[in-house]
C-alpha positions as a Markdown table, in Angstrom:
| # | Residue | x | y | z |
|---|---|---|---|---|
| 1 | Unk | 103.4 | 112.8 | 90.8 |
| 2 | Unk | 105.6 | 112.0 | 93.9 |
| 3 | Unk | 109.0 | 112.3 | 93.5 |
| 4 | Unk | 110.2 | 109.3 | 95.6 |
| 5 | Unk | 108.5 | 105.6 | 96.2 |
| 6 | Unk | 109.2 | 103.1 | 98.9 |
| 7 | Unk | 110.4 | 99.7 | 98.2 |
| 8 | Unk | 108.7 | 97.1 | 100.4 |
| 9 | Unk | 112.1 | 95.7 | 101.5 |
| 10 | Unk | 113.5 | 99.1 | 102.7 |
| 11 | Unk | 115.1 | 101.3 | 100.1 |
| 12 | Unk | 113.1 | 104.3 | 98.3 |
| 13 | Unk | 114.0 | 104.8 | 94.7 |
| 14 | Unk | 114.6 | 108.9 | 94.3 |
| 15 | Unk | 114.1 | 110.1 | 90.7 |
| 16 | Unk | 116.7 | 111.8 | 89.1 |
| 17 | Unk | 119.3 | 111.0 | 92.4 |
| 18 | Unk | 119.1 | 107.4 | 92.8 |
| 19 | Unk | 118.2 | 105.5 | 96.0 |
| 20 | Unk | 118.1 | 107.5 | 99.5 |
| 21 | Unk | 121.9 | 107.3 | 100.3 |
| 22 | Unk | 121.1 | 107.0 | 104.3 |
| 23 | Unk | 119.0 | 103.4 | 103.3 |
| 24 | Unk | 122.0 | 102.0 | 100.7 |
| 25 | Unk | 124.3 | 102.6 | 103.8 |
| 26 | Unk | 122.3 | 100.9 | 106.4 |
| 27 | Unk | 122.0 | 97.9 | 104.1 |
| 28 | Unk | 126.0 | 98.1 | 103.7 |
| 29 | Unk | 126.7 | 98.7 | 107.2 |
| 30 | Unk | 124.2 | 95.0 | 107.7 |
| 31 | Unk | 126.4 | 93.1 | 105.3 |
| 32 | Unk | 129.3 | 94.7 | 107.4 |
| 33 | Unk | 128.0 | 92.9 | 110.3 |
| 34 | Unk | 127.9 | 89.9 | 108.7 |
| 35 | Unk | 131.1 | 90.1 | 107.9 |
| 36 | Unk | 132.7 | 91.0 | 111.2 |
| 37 | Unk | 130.7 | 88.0 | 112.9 |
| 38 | Unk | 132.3 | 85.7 | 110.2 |
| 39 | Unk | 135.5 | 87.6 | 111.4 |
| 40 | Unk | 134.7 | 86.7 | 114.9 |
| 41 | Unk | 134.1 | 82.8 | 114.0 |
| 42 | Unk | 137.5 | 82.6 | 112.4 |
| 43 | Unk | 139.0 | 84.4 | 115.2 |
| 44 | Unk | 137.7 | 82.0 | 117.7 |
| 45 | Unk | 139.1 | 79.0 | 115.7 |
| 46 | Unk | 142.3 | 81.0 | 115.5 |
| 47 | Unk | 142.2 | 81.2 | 119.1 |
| 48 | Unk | 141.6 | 77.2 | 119.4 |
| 49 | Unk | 144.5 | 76.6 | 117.0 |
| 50 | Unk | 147.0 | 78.5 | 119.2 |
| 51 | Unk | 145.7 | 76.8 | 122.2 |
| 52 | Unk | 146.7 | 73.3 | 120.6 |
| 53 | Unk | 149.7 | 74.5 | 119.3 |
| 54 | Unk | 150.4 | 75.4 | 123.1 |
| 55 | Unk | 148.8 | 71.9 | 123.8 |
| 56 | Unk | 151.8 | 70.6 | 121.6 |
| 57 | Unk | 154.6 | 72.3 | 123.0 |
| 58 | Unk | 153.8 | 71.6 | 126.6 |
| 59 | Unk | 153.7 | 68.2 | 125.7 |
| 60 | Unk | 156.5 | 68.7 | 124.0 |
| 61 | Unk | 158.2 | 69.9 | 126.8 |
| 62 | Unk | 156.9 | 67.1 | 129.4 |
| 63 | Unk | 158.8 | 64.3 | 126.4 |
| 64 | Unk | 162.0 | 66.4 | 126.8 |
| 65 | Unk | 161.9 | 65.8 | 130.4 |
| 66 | Unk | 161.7 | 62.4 | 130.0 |
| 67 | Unk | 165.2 | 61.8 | 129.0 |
| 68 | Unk | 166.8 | 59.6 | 128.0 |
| 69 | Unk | 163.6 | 58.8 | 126.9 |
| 70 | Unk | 162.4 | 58.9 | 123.0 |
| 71 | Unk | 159.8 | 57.5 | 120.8 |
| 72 | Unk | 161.6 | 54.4 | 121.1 |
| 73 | Unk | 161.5 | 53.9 | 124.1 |
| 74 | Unk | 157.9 | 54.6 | 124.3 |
| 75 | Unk | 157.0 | 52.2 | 121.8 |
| 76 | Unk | 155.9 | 52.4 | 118.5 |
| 77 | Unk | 152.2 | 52.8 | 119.0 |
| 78 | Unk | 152.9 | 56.2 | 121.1 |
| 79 | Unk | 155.0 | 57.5 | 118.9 |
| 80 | Unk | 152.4 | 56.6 | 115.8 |
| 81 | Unk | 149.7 | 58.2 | 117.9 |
| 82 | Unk | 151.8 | 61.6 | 119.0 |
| 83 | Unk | 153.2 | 62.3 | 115.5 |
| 84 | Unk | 149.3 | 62.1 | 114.1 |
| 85 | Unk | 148.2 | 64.5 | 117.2 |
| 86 | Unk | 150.5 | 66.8 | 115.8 |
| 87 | Unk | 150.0 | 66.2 | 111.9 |
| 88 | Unk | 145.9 | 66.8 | 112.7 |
| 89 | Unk | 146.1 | 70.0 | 114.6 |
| 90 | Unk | 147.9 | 71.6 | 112.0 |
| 91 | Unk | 145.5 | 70.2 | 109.2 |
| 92 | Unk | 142.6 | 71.3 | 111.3 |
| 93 | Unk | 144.3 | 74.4 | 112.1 |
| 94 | Unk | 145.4 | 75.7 | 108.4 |
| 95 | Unk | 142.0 | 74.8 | 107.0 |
| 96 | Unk | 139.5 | 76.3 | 109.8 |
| 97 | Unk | 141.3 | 79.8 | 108.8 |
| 98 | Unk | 141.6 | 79.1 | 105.2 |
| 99 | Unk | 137.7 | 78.1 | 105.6 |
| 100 | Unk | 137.1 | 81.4 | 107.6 |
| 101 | Unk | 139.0 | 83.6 | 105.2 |
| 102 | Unk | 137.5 | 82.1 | 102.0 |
| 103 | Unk | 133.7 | 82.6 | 103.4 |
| 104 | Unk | 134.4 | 85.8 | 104.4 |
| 105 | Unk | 136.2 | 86.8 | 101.2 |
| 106 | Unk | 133.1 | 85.1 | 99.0 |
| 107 | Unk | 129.9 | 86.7 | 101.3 |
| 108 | Unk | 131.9 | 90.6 | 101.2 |
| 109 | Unk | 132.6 | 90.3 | 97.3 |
| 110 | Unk | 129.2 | 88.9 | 96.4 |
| 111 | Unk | 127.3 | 91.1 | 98.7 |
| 112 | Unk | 129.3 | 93.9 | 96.8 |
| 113 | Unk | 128.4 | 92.8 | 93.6 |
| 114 | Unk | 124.7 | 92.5 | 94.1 |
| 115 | Unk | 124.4 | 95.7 | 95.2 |
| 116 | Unk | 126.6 | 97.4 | 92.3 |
| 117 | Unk | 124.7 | 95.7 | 89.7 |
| 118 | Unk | 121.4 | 96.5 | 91.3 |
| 119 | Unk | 122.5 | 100.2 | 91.6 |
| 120 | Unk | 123.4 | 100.2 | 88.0 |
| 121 | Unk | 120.8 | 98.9 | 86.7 |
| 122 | Unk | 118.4 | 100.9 | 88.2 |
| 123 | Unk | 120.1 | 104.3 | 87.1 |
| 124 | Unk | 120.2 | 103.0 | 83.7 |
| 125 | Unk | 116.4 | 102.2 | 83.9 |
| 126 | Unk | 115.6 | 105.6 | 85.4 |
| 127 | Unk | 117.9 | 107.3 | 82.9 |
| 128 | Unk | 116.3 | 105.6 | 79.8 |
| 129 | Unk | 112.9 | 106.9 | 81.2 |
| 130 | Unk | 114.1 | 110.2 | 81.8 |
| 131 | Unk | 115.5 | 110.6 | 78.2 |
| 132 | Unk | 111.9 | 109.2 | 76.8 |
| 133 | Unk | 109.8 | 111.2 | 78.5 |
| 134 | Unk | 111.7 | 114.7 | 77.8 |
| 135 | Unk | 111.7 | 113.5 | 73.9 |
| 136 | Unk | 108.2 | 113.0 | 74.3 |
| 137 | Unk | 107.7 | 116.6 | 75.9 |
| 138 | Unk | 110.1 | 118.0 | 73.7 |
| 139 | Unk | 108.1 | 117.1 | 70.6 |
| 140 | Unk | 105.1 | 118.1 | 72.1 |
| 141 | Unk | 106.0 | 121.2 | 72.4 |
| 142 | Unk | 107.6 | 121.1 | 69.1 |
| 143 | Unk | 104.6 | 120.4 | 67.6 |
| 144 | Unk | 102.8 | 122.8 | 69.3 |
| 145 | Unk | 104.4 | 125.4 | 68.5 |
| 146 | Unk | 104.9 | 124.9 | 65.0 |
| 147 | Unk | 100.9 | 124.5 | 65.0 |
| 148 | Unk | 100.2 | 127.5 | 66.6 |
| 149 | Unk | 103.2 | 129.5 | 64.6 |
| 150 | Unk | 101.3 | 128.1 | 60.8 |
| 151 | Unk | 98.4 | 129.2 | 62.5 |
| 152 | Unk | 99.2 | 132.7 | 63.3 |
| 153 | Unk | 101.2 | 133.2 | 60.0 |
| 154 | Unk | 98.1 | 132.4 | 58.0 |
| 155 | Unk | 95.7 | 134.4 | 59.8 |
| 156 | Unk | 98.5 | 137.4 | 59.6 |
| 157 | Unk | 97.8 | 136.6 | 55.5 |
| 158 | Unk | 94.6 | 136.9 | 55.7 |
| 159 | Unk | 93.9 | 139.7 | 57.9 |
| 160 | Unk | 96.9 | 141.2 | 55.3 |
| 161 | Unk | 94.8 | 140.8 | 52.4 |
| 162 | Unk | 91.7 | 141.8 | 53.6 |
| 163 | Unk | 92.6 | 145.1 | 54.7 |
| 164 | Unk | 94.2 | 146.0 | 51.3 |
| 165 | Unk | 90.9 | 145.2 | 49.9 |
| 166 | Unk | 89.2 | 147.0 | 52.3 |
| 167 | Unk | 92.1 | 150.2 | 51.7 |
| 168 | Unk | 91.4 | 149.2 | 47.8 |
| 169 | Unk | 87.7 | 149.4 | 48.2 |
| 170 | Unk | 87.7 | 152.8 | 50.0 |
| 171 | Unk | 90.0 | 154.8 | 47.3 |
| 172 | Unk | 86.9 | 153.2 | 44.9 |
| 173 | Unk | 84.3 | 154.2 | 47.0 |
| 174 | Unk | 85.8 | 157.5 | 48.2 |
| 175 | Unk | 83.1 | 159.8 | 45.9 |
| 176 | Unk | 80.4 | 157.7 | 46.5 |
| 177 | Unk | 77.0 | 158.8 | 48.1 |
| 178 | Unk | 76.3 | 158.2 | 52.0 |
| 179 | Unk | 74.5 | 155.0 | 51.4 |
| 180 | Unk | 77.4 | 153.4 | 49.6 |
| 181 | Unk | 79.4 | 154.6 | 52.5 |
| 182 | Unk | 77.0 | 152.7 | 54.9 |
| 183 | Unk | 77.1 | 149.7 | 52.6 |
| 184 | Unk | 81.0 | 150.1 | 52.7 |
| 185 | Unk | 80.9 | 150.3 | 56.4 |
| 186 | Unk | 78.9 | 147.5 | 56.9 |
| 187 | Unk | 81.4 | 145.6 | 55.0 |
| 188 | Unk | 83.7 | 146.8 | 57.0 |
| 189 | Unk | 81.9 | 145.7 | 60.4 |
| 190 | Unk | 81.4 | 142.1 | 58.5 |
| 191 | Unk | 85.1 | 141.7 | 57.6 |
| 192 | Unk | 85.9 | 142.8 | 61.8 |
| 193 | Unk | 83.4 | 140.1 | 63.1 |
| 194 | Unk | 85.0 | 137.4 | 60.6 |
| 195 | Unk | 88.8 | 138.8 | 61.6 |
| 196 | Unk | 87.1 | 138.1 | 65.3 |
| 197 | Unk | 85.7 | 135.0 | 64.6 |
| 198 | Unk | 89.0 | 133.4 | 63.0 |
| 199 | Unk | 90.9 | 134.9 | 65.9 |
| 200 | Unk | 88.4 | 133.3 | 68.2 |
| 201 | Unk | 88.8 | 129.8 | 65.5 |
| 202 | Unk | 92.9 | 130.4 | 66.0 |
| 203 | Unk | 92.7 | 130.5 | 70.0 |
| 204 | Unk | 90.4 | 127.1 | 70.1 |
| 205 | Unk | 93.1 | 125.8 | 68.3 |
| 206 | Unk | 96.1 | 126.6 | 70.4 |
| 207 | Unk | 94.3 | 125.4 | 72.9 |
| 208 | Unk | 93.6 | 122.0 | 71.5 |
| 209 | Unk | 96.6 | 121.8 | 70.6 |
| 210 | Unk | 98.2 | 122.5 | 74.4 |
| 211 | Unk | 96.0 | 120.1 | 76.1 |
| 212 | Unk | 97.3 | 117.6 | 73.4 |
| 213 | Unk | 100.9 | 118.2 | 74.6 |
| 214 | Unk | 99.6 | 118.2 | 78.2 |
| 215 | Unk | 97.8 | 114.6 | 77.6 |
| 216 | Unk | 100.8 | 113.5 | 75.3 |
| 217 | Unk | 103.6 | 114.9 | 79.1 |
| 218 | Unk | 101.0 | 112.5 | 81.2 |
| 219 | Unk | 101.4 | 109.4 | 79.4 |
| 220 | Unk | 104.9 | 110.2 | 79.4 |
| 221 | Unk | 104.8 | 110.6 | 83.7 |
| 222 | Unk | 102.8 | 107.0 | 83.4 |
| 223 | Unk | 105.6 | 105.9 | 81.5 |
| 224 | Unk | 108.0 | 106.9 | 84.0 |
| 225 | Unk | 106.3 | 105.3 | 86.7 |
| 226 | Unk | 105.8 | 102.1 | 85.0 |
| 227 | Unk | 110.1 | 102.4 | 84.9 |
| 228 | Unk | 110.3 | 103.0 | 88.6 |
| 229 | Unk | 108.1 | 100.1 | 89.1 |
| 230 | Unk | 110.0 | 98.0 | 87.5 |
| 231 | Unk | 113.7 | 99.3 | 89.3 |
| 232 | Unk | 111.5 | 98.3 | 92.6 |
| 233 | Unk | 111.1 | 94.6 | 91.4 |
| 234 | Unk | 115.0 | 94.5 | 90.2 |
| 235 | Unk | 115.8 | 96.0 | 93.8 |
| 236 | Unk | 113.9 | 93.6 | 95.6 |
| 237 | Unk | 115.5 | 90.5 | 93.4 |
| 238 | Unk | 119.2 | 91.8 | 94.6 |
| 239 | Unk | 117.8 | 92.3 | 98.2 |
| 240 | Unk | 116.9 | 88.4 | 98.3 |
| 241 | Unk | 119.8 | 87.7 | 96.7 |
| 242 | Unk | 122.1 | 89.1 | 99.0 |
| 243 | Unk | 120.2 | 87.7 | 102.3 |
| 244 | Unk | 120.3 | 84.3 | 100.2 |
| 245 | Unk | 124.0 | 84.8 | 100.1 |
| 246 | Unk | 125.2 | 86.1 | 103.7 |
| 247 | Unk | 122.5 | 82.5 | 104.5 |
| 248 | Unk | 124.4 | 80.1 | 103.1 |
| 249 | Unk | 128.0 | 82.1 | 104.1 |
| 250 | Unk | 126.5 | 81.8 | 107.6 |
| 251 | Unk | 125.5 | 78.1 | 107.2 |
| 252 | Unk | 129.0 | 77.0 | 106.3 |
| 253 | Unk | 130.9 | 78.8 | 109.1 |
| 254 | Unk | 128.9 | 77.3 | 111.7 |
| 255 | Unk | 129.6 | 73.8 | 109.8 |
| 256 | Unk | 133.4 | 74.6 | 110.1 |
| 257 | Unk | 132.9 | 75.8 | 113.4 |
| 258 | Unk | 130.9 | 72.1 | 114.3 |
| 259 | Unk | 133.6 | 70.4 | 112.8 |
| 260 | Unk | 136.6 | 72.1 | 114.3 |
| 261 | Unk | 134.9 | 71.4 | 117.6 |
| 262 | Unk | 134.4 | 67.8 | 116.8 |
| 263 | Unk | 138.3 | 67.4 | 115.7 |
| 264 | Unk | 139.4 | 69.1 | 119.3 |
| 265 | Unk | 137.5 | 66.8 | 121.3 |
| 266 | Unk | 138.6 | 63.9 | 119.6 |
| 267 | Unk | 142.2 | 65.2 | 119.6 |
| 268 | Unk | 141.4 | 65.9 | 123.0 |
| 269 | Unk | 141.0 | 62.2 | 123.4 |
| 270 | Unk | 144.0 | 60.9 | 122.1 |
| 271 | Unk | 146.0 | 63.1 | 123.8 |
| 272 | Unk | 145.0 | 62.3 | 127.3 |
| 273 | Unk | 145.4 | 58.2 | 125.6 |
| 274 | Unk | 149.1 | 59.2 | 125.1 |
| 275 | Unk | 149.6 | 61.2 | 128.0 |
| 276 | Unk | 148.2 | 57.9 | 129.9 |
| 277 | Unk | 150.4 | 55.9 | 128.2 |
| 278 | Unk | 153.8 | 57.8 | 128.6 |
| 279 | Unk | 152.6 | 57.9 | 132.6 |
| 280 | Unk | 152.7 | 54.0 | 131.8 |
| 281 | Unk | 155.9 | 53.9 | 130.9 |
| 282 | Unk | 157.7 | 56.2 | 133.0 |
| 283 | Unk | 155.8 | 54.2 | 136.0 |
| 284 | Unk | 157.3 | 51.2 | 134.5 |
| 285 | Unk | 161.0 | 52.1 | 133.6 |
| 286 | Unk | 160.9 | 53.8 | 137.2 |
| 287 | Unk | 160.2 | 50.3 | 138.9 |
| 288 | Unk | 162.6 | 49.0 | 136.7 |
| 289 | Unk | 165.4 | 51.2 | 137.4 |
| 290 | Unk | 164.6 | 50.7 | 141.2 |
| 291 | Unk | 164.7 | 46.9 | 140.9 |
| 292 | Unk | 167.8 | 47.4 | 139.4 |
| 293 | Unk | 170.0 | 49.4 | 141.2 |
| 294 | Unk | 168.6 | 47.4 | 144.6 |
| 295 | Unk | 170.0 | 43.9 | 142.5 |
């Protein structure tokens, strides 16, 4: 009976040790991977939020320059439009990491979990098997020996009483003529081949009853297998479980991603609107003051 079996989705169940350490770790260093891209994706949107919030203060800056200038001057509609620029970055901004952090967080701990629990309940299948089968062999044996020891004990009896008849008989027989001598060693020949003969009846037994423990410790090995078997099938379960999980983590940090990209263009957008518009009105108040310190 082989000693290890290979699961069709990459680990090998080991008895008595577990799975193949070198196969658990390359699953773990996959989900790893997983994790560090969804590290990556919320590193990029970190990297677009600091570029708006430089956005901001440049534009920022460029409104300072414009004094005496303020959102008064520029009109209501400006100022409306540059106070929501601002207001939506910073939304967009604080949820695409929140987003990030809480996928990451949810694939790492349930990618954790599925493996723990698959784990566990493997070695408590494999342990349960273990424990039934040595039982089994244990009793076996048991029963085995106390066969052949009942056996032994009552063939000791007889061969015990037939020799004190035979000892009884001879102190009887002692003065007797040669043929009662012959008839008395003739008896005693008999009683050998029927000492041999349940000797002979004693050894077919032990050996029945060994090959009854040995057909007793295979049924026990099928029964083990049947256990590994059925660790296989819980393994593969966690295995699509966990690919179902880094999936859908996967799915909703490329959403995020989609819609932080969506939100920057369209800020985009608005910001060159308002940008436009102060160029507008500084092109206008310029003309203005011109006209007005020519009057």
């Amino acid at each position: 009976m082989s000693g290890a079996t290979a699961s069709p989705h990459g680990f090998t169940a080991v008895r008595g040790r577990g799975y193949r350490s070198e196969q658990v770790d390359e699953y773990a260093e996959a989900l790893s991977a997983d994790r560090d891209a969804a590290w990556e994706r919320a590193a990029r949107l970190t990297v677009l939020a600091r570029r708006m919030d430089e956005e901001v203060a440049r534009l920022r800056e460029v409104a300072t320059r414009l004094a005496p200038q303020n959102y008064e001057t520029l009109g209501d509609r400006a100022r409306r439009l540059f106070e929501l620029g601002e207001q939506e970055a910073a939304a967009v901004r604080e949820g695409a990491r929140e987003e990030a952090r809480q996928l990451v967080d949810g694939a790492r701990a349930s990618a954790a979990g599925v493996r723990e629990s698959a784990r566990a309940h493997a070695e408590a299948v494999r342990a349960d098997a273990d424990e039934r089968a040595r039982q089994r062999l244990l009793a076996a044996h048991a029963e085995a020996d106390e066969t052949l020891g009942a056996a032994r004990c009552e063939a000791q009896e007889e061969r015990g009483e037939a020799l004190a008849a035979l000892r009884e008989m001879r102190q009887r027989t002692s003065g007797m003529l040669a043929e009662q001598d012959k008839e008395r060693a003739e008896r005693w020949a008999e009683t050998e081949r029927e000492e041999a003969a349940r000797e002979a009846a004693l050894d077919a037994h032990h050996d029945e009853a060994v090959a009854r423990a040995e057909a007793e410790l295979s049924e026990a090995e099928r029964t083990f297998a049947a256990a590994e078997d059925s660790a296989r099938d819980l393994e593969e379960e966690a295995h699509a479980r966990a690919a179902e999980l880094v999936a859908r983590a996967r799915e909703h940090a490329d959403a995020a991603e989609a819609e932080t990209d969506r939100l920057l263009r369209m800020h985009a957008g608005q910001r060159d609107d308002a940008l436009a518009h102060i160029d507008r009105v500084h092109t206008s108040l310029t003309a203005w003051a011109g006209r007005a310190a020519a009057e």
